[in-house]
MITOR-651239 format. One line per field, with one value per atom (N, C-alpha, C): x, y, z; residue in one letter. Coordinates in nm, 3 decimals. Example, Ala and Ser with C-alpha at 12.3 -4.5 7.8 and 13.67 -1.06 7.14 Angstrom:
2
X	c(1.319,1.230,1.320,1.285,1.367,1.290)
Y	c(-0.569,-0.450,-0.330,-0.225,-0.106,0.003)
Z	c(0.780,0.780,0.780,0.708,0.714,0.787)
residuo	c(A,A,A,S,S,S)
END
This chain:
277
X	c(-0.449,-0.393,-0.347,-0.237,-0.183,-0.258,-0.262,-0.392,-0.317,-0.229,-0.167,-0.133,-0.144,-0.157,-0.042,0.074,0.164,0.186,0.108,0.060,0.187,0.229,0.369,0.303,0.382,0.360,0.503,0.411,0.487,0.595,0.732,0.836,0.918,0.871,0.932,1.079,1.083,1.236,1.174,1.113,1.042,1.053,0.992,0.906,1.031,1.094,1.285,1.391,1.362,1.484,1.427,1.275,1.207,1.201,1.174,1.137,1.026,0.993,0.900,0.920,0.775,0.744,0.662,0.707,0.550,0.514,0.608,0.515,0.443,0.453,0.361,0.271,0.293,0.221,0.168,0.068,0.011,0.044,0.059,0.135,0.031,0.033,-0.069,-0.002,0.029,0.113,0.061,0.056,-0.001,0.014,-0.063,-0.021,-0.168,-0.167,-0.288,-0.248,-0.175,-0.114,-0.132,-0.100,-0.141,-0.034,-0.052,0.036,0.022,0.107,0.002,0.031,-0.091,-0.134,-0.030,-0.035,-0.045,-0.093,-0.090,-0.128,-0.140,-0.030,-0.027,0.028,0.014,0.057,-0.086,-0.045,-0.181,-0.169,-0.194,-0.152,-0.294,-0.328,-0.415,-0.415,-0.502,-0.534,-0.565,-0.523,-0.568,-0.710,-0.709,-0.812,-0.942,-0.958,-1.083,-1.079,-1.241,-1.227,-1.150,-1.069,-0.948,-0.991,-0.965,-0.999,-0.986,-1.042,-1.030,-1.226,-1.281,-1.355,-1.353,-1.437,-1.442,-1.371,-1.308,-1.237,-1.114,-1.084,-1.030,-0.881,-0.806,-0.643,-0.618,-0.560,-0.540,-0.434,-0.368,-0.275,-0.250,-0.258,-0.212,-0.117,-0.005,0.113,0.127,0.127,0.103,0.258,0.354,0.452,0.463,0.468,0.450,0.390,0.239,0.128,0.056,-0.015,-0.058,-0.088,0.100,0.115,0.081,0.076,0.028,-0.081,-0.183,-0.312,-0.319,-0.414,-0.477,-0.527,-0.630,-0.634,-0.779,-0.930,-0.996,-0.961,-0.900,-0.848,-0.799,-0.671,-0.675,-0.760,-0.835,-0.945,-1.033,-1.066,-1.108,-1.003,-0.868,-0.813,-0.831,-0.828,-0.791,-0.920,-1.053,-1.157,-1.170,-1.084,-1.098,-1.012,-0.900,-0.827,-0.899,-0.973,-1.053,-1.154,-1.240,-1.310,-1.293,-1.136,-1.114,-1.005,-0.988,-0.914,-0.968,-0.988,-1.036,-1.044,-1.205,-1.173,-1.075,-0.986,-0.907,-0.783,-0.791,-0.702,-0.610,-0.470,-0.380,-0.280,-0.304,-0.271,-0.135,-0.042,0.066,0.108,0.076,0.078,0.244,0.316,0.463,0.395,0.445,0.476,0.582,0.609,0.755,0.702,0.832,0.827,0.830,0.721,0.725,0.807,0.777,0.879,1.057,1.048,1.184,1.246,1.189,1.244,1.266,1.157,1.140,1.273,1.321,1.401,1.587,1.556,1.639,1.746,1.621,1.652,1.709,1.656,1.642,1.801,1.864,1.955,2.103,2.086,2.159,2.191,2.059,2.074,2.149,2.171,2.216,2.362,2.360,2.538,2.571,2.550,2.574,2.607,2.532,2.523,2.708,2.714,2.839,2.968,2.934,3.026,3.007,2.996,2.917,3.039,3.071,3.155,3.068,3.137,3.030,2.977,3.041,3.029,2.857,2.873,2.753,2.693,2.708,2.577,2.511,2.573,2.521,2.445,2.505,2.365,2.287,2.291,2.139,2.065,2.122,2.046,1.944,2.046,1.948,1.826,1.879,1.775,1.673,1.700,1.542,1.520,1.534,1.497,1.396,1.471,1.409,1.275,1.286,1.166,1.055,1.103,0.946,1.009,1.065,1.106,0.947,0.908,0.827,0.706,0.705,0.570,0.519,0.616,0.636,0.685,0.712,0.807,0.713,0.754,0.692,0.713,0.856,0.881,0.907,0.915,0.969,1.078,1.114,1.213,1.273,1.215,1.211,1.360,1.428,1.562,1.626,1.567,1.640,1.731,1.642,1.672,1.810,1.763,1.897,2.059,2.047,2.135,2.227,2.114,2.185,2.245,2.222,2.299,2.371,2.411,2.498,2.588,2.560,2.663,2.716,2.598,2.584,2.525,2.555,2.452,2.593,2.604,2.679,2.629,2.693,2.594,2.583,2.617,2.590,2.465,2.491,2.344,2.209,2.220,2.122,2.071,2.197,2.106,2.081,2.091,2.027,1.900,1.878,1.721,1.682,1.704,1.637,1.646,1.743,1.716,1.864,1.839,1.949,1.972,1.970,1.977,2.120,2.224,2.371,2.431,2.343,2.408,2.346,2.431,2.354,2.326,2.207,2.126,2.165,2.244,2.296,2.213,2.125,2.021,1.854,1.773,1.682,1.548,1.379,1.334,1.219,1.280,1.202,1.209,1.122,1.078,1.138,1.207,1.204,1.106,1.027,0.876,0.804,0.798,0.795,0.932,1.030,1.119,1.019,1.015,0.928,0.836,0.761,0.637,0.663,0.790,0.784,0.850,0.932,1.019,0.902,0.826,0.716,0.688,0.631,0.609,0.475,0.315,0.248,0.305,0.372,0.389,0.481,0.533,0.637,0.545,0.501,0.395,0.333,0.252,0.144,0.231,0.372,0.491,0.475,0.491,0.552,0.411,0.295,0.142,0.140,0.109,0.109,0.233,0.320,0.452,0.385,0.342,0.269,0.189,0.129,-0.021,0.019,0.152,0.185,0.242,0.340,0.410,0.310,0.172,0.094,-0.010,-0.016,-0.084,0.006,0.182,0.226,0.250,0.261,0.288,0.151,0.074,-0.069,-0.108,-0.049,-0.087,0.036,0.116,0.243,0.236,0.173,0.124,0.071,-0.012,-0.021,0.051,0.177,0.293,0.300,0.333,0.344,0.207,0.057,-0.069,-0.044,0.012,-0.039,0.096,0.155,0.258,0.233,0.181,0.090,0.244,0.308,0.446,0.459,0.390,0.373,0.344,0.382,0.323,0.229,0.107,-0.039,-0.071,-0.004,0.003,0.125,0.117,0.267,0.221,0.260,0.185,0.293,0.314,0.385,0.295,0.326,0.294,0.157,0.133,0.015,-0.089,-0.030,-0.192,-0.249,-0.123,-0.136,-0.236,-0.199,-0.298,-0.415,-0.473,-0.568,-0.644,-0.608,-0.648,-0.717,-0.619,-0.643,-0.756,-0.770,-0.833,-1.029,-1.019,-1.161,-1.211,-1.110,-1.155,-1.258,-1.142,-1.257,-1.130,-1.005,-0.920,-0.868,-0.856,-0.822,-0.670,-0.639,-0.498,-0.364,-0.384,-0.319,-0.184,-0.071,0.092,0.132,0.237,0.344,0.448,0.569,0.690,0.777,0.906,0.975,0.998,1.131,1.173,1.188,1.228,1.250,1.137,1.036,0.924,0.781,0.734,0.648,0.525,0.415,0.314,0.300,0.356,0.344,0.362,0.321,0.412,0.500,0.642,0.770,0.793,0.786,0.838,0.964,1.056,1.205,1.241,1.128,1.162,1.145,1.054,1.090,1.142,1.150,1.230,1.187,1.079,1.071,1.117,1.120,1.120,1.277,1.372,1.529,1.560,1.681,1.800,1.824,1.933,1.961,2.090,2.142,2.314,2.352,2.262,2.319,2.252,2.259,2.166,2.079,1.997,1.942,1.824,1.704,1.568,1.557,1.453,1.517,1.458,1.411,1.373,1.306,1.340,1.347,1.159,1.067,1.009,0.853,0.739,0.634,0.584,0.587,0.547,0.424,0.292,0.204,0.089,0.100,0.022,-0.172,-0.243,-0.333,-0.447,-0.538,-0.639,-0.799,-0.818,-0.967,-1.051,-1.139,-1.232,-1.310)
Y	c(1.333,1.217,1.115,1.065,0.898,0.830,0.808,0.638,0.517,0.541,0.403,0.408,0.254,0.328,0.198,0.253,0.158,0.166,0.025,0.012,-0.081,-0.055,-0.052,-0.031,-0.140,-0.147,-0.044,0.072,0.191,0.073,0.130,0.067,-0.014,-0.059,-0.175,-0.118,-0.206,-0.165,-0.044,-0.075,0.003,0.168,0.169,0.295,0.365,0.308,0.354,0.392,0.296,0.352,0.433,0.489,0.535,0.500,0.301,0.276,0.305,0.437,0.457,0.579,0.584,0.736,0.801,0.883,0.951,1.078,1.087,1.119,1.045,0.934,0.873,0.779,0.756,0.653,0.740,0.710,0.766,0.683,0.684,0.626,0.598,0.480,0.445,0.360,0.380,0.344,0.257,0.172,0.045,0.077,0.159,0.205,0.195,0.159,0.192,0.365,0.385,0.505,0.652,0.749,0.854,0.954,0.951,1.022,1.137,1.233,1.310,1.318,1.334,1.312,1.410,1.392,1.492,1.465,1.553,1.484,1.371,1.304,1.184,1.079,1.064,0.992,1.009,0.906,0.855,0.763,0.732,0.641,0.623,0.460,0.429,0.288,0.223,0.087,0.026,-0.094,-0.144,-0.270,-0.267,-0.369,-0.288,-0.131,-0.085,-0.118,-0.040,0.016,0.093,0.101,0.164,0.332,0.420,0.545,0.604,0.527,0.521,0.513,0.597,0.556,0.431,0.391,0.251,0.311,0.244,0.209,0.362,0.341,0.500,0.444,0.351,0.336,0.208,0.226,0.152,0.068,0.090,-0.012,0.036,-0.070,-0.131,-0.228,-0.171,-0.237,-0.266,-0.376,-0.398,-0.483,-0.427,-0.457,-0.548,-0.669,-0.674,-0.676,-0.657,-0.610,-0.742,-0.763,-0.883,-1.005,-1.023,-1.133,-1.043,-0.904,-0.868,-0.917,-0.946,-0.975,-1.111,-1.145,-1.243,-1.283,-1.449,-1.475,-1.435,-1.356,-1.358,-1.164,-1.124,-0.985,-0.975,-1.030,-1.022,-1.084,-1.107,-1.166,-1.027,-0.970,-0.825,-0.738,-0.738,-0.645,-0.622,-0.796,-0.824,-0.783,-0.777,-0.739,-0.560,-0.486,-0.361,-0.320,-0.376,-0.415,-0.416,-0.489,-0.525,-0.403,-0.352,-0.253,-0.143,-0.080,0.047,0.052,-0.099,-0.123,-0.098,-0.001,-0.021,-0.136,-0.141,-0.265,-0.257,-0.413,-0.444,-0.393,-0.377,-0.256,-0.409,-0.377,-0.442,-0.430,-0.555,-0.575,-0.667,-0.634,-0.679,-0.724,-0.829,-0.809,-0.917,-0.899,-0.919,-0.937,-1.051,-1.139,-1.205,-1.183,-1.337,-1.433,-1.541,-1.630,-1.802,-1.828,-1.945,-2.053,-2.119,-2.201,-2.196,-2.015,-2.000,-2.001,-1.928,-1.993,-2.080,-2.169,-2.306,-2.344,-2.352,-2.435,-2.385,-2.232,-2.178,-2.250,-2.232,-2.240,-2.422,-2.519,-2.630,-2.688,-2.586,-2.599,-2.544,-2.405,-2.348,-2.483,-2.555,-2.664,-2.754,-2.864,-2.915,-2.851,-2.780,-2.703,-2.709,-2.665,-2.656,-2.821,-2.923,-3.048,-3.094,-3.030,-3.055,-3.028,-2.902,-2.784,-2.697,-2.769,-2.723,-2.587,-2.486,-2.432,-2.305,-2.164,-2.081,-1.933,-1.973,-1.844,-1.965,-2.077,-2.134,-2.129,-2.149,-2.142,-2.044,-1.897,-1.773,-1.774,-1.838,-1.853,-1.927,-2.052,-2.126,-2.038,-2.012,-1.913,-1.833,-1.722,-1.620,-1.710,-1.777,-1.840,-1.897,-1.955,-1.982,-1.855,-1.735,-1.619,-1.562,-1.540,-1.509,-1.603,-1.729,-1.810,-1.751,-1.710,-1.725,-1.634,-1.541,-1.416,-1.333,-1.291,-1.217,-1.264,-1.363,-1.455,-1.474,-1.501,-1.481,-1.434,-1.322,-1.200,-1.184,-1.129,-1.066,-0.911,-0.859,-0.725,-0.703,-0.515,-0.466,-0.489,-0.558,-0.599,-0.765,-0.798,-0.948,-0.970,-1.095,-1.172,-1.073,-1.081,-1.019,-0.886,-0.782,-0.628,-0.709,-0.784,-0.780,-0.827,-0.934,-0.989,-0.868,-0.834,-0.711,-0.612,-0.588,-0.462,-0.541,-0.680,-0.747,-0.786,-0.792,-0.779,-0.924,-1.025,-1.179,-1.202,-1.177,-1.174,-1.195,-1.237,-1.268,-1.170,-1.044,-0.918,-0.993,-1.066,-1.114,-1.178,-1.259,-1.310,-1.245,-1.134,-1.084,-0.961,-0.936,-0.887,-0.955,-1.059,-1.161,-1.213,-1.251,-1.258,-1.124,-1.022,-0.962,-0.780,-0.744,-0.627,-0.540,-0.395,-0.362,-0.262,-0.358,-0.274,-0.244,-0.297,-0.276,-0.143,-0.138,-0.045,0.065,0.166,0.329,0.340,0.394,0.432,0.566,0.611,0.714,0.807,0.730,0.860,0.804,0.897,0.882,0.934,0.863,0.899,0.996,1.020,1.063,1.238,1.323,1.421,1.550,1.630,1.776,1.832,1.790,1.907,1.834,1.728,1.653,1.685,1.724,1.780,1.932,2.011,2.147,2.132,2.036,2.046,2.003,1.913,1.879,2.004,2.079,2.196,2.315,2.314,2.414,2.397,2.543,2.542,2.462,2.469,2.424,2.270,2.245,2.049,1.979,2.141,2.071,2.085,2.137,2.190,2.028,2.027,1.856,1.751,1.755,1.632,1.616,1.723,1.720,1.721,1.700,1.690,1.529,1.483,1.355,1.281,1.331,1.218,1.220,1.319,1.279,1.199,1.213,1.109,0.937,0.948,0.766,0.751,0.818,0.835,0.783,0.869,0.883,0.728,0.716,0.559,0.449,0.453,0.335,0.319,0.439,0.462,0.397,0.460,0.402,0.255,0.187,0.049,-0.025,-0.012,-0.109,-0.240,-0.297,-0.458,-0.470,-0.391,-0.370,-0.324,-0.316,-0.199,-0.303,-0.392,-0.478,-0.461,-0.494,-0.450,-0.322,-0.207,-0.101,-0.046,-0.147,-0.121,-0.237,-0.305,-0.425,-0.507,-0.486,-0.585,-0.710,-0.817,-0.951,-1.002,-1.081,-1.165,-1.234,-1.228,-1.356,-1.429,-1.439,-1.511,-1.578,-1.629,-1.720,-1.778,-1.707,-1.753,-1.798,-1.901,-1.925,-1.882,-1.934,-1.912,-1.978,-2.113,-2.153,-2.141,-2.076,-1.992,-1.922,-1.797,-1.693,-1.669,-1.769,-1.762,-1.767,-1.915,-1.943,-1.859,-1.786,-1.617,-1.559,-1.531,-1.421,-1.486,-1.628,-1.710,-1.671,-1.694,-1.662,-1.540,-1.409,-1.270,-1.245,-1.314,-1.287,-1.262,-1.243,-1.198,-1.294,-1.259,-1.369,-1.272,-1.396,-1.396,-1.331,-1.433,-1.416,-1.528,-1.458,-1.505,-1.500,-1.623,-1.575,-1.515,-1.380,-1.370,-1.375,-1.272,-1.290,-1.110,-1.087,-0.943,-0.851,-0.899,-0.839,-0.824,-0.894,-0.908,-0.830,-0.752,-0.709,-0.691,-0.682,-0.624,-0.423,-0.420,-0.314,-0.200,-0.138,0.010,0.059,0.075,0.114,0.048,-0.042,-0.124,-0.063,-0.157,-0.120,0.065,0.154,0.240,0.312,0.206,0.187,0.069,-0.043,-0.131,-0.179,-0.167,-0.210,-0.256,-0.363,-0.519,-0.555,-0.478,-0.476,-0.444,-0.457,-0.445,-0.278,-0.210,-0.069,-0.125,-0.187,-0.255,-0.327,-0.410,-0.552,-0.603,-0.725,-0.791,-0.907,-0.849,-0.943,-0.880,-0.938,-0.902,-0.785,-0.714,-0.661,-0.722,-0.817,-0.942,-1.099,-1.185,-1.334,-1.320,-1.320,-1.305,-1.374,-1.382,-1.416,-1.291,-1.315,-1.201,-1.217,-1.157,-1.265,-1.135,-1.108,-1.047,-1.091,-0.992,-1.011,-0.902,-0.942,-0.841,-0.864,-0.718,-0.704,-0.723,-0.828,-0.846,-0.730)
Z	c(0.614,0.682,0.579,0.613,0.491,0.489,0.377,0.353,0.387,0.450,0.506,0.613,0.712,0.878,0.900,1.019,1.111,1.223,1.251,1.371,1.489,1.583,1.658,1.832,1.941,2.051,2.054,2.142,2.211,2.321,2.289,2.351,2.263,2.170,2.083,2.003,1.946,1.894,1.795,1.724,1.577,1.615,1.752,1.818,1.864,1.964,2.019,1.897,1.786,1.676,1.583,1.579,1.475,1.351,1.277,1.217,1.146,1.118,1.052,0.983,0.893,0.790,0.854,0.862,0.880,0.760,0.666,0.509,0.440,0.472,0.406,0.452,0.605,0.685,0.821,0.857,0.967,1.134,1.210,1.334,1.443,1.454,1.632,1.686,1.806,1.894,2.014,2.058,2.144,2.249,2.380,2.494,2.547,2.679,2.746,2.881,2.863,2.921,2.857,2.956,2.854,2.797,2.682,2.565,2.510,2.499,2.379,2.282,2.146,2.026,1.947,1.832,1.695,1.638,1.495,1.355,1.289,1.314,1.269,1.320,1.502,1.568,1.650,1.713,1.803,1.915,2.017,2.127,2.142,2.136,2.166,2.203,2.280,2.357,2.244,2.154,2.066,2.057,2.214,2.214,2.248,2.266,2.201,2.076,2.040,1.867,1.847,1.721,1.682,1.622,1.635,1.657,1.474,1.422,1.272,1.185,1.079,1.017,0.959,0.909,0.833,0.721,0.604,0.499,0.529,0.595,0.607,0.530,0.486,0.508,0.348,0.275,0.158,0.250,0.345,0.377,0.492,0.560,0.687,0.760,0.817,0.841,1.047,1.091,1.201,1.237,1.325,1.370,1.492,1.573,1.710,1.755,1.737,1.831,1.835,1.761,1.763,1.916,1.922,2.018,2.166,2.195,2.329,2.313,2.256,2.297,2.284,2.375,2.359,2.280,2.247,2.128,2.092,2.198,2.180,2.141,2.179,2.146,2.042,1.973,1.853,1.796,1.805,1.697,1.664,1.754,1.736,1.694,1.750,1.677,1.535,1.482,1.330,1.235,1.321,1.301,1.263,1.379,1.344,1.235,1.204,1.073,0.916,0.944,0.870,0.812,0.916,0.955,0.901,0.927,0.886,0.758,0.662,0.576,0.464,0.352,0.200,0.164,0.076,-0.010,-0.106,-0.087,-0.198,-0.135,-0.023,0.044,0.076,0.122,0.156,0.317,0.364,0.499,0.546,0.596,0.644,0.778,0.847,1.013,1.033,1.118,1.156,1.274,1.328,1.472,1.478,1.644,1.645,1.630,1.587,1.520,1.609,1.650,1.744,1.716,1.567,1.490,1.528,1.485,1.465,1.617,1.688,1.821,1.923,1.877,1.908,1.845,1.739,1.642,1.687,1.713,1.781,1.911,1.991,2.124,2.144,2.082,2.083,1.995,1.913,1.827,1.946,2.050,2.126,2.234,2.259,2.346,2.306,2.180,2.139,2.101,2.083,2.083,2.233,2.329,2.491,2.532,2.495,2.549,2.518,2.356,2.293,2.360,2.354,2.376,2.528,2.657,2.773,2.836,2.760,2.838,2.864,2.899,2.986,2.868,2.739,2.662,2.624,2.547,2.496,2.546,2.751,2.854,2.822,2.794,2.770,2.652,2.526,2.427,2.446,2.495,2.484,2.664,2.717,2.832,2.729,2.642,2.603,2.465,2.438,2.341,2.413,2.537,2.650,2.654,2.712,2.766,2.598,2.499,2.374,2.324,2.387,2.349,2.448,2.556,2.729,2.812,2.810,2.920,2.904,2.780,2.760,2.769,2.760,2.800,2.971,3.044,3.183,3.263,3.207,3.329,3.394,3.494,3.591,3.665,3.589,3.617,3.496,3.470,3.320,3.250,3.183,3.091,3.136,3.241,3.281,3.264,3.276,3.253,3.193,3.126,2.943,2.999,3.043,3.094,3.167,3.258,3.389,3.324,3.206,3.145,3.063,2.971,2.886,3.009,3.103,3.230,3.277,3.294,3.348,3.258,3.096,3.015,2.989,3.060,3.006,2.864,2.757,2.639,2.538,2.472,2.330,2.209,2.220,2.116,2.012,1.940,1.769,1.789,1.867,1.884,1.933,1.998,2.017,1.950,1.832,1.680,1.613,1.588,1.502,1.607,1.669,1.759,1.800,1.801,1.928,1.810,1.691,1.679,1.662,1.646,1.664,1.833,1.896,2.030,2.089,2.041,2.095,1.955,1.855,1.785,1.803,1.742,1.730,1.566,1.614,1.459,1.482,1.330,1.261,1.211,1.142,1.069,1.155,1.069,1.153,1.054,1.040,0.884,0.988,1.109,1.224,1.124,1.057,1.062,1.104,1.054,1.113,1.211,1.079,1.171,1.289,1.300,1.446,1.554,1.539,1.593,1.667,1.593,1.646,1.686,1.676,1.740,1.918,1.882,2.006,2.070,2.041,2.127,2.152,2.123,2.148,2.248,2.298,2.487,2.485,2.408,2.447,2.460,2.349,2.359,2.467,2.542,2.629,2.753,2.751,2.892,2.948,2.787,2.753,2.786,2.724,2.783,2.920,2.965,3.128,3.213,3.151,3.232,3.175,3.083,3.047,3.110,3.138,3.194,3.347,3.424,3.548,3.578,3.479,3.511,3.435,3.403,3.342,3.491,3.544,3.667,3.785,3.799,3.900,3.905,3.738,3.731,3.797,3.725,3.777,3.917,4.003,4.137,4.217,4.191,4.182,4.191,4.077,4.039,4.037,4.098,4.087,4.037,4.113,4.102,3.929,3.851,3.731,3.616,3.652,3.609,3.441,3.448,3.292,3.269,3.300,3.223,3.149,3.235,3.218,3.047,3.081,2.928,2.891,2.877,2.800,2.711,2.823,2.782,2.768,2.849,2.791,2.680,2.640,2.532,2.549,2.490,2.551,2.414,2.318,2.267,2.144,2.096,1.972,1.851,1.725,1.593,1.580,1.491,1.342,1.248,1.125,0.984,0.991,1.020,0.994,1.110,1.207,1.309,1.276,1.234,1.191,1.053,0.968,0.870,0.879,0.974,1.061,1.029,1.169,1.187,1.113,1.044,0.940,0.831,0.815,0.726,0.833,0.927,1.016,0.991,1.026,0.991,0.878,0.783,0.649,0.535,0.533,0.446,0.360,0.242,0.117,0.054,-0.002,-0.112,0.033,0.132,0.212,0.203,0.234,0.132,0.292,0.289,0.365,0.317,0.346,0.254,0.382,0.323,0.407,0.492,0.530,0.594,0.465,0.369,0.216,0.180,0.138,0.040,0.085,-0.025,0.028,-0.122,-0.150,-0.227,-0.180,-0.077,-0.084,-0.155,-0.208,-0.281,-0.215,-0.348,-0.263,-0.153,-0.115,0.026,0.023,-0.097,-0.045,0.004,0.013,0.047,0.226,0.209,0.406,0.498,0.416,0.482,0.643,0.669,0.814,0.897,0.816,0.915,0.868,0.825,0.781,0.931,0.935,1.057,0.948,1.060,0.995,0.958,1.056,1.038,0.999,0.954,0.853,0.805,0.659,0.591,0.654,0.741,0.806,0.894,0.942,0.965,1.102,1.113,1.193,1.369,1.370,1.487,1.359,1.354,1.293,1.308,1.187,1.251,1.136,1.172,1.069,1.006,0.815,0.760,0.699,0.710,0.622,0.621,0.465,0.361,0.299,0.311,0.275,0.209,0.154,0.098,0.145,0.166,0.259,0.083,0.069,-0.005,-0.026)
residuo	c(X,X,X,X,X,X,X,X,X,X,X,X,X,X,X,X,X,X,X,X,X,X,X,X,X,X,X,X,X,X,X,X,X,X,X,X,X,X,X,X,X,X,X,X,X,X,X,X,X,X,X,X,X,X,X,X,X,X,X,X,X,X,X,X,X,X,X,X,X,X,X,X,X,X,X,X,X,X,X,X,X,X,X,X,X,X,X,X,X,X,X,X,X,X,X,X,X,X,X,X,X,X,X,X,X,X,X,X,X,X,X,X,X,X,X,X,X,X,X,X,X,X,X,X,X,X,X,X,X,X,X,X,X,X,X,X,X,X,X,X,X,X,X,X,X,X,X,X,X,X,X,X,X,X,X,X,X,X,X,X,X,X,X,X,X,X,X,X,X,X,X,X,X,X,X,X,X,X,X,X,X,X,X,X,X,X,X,X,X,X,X,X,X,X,X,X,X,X,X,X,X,X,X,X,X,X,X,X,X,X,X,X,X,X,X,X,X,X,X,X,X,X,X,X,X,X,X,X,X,X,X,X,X,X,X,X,X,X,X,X,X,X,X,X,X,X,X,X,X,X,X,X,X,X,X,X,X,X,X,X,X,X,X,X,X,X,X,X,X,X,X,X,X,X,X,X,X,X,X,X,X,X,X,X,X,X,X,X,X,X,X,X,X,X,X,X,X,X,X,X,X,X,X,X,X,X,X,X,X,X,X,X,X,X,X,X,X,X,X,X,X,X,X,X,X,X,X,X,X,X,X,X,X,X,X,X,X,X,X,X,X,X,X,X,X,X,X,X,X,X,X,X,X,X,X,X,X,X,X,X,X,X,X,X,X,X,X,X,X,X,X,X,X,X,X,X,X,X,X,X,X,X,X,X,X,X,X,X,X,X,X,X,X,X,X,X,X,X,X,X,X,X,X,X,X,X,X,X,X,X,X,X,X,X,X,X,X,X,X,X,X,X,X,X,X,X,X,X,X,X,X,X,X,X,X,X,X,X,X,X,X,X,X,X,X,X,X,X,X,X,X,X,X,X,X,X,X,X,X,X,X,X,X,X,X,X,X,X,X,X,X,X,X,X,X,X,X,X,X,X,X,X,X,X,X,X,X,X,X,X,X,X,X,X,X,X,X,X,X,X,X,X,X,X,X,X,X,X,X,X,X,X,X,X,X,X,X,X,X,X,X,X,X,X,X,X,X,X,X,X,X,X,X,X,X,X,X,X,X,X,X,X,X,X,X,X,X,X,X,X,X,X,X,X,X,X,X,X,X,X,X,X,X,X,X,X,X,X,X,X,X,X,X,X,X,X,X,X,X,X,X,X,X,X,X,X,X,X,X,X,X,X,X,X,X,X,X,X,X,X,X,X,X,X,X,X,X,X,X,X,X,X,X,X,X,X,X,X,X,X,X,X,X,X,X,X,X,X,X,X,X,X,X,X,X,X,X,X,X,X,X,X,X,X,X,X,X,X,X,X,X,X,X,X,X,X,X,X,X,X,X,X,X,X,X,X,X,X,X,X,X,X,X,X,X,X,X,X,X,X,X,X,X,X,X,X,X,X,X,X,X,X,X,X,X,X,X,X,X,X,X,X,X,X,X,X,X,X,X,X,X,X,X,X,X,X,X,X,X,X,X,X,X,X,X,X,X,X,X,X,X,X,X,X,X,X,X,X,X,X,X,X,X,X,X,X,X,X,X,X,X,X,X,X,X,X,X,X,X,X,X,X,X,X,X,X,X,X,X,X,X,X,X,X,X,X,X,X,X,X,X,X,X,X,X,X,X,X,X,X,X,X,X,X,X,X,X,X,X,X,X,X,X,X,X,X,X,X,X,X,X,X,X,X,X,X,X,X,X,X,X,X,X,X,X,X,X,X,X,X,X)
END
């Protein structure tokens, strides 16, 4: 198994465009639903204990996840972090950026007041929706989903907030041999038994349908919560950087938190580095 683990809410941009390694990083995926496993992927509820020995991972990279939980939940998450991190071992956690969308949205407003015609309505719209759609939806993909299918959205702007979701990713660091595993009869058999029982839960639990993909947001760091945080856990020589910067080994060779299509992040977002004592 990789001594380095990236950790990603199943659904997210990361998980859909296959931002990741899996030669060199091991994969757990944020789902309370049921999935099935391989080698080096894993679907698991992050607010259990994390399905990891203690010091098992020299590095740990956490995408997004964070803000689904709550604040007494991540506090344990950051705990099992901790838990199954080598000493001296090195930790990376990425959240949106409260600041930046605060500063955002408040800047789209002040352009609209100016300039009140119906293309700007559409950006400072989606810059409210990018600050609190995800915080208070109430169905799957909230505002946001209905806008992007209605084709109210200003695409520039919503790769620069939101990702590369209007482009097509060309290549892909997604694996051959994860390719075969999946075309195999046993794994297609397991697909099509596990897709029943996500099917049979949400049919089941309608009214729970966002719990059960743990799509809300329950909570909003900036830079100095976030540190907070991370300052209670127990973790020292904790940095903020940026989408570029990393302590990691070889960073620039996976690029995460990059856009695929342009020089720019791949969601605006808090980067903040640390070491398990």
């Amino acid at each position: 198994m990789p001594n380095r683990l990236h950790i990603i809410h199943k659904g997210s941009i990361q998980e859909t465009y296959r931002y990741y390694n899996m030669e060199d990083w091991s994969l757990l995926l944020f789902t309370s639903l049921p999935y099935v496993n391989s080698s080096y992927i894993k679907h698991w509820d992050i607010r259990k204990v994390l399905p990891f020995e203690d010091e098992s991972f020299e590095v740990i990279y956490s995408f997004h996840t964070l803000n689904h939980l709550s604040e007494v939940e991540g506090g344990d998450f950051l705990k099992e972090i901790k838990r199954i991190l080598k000493k001296g071992g090195r930790g990376r956690i990425v959240v949106p950026d409260l600041y930046f969308n605060v500063t955002n949205y408040l800047q789209e407003l002040e352009e609209y007041k100016q300039s009140p015609d119906k293309q700007q309505f559409i950006r400072y719209e989606w810059a409210a929706l990018t600050l609190l759609d995800q915080v208070v939806r109430s169905k799957p993909g909230g505002e946001m989903l209905k806008r992007i299918k209605e084709r109210q959205v200003d695409k520039a702007q919503v790769a620069m907030l939101n990702g590369d979701w209007f482009d097509d990713v060309g290549t892909s660091i997604f694996l051959d041999a994860q390719r075969t595993l999946y075309s195999t009869h046993r794994r297609f058999l397991l697909e099509m038994w596990y897709g029943f029982r996500r099917k049979l839960q949400v049919w089941l639990l309608p009214h729970k349908i966002l719990e059960l993909h743990s799509e809300n947001w329950k909570s909003y760091y900036d830079d100095i919560t976030l540190q907070e945080k991370l300052e209670n856990v127990g973790f020292e020589k904790i940095e903020v950087l940026d989408y570029k910067t990393s302590y990691i080994e070889n960073w620039p060779k996976y690029n995460f938190d990059c856009s695929k299509q342009a020089d720019r992040p791949l969601e605006p977002s808090v980067y903040i580095e640390f070491i398990k004592p």
